[in-house]
C-alpha positions as CSV (number, residue, x, y, z in Angstrom):
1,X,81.8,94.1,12.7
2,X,78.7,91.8,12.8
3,X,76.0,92.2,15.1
4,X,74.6,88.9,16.1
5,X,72.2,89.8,18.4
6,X,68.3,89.8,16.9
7,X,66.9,93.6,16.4
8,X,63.9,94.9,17.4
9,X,62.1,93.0,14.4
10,X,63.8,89.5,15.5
11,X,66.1,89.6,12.5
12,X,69.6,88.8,12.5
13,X,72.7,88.6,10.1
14,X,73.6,85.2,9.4
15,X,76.7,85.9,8.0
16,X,78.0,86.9,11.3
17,X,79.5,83.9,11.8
18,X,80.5,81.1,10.0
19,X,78.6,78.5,11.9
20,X,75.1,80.6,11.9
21,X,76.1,81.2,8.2
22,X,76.4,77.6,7.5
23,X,72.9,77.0,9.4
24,X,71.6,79.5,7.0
25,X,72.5,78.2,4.2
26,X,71.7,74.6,5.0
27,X,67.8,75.4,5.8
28,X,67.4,76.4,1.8
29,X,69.6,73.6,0.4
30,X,67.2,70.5,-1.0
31,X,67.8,67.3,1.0
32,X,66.8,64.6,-1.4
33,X,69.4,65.8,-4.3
34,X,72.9,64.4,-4.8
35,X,75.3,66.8,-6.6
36,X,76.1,65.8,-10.1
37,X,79.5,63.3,-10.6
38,X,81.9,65.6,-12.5
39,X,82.6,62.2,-14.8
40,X,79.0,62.3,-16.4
41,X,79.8,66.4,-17.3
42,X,82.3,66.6,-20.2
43,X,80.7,63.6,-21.9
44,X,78.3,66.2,-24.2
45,X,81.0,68.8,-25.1
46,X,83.3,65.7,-26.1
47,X,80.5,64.2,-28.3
48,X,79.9,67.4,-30.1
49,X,83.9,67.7,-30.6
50,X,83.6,64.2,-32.1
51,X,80.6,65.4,-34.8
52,X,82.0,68.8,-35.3
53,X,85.6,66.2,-36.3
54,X,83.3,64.3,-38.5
55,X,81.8,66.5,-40.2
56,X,84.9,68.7,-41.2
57,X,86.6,65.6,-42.6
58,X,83.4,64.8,-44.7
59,X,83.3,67.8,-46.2
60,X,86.8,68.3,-46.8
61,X,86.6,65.2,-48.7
62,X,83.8,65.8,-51.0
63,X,86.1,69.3,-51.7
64,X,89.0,66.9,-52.9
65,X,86.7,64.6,-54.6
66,X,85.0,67.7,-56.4
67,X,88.5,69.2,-57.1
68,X,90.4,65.6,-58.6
69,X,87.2,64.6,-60.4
């Protein structure tokens, strides 16, 4: 169990419950900041998927064109 109540040196243990928790957490978070939009955060993996695509096909063409010519 918790204890809530401030020690001797005034500290206390914010996780002792969930509202003093949240209070806690809330004085370190930034206020000016929005959290990112999940749709702007695949958009880099996908592009590299598309170059990676690319690129195999080129090269697997210029393997043909070496091997038929």
């Amino acid at each position: 169990m918790a204890h809530n109540t401030p020690g001797p040196e005034g500290n206390y243990d914010p996780a002792g419950s969930t509202q003093m928790f949240r209070a806690f957490v809330d004085e370190g978070a930034p206020q000016g900041r929005q959290p990112a939009t999940p749709a702007a955060a695949p958009a880099g993996p996908r592009v590299g998927l598309i170059v990676g695509i690319v690129v195999v096909l080129a090269v697997l063409a210029g393997v043909a064109w070496l091997a038929l010519g």
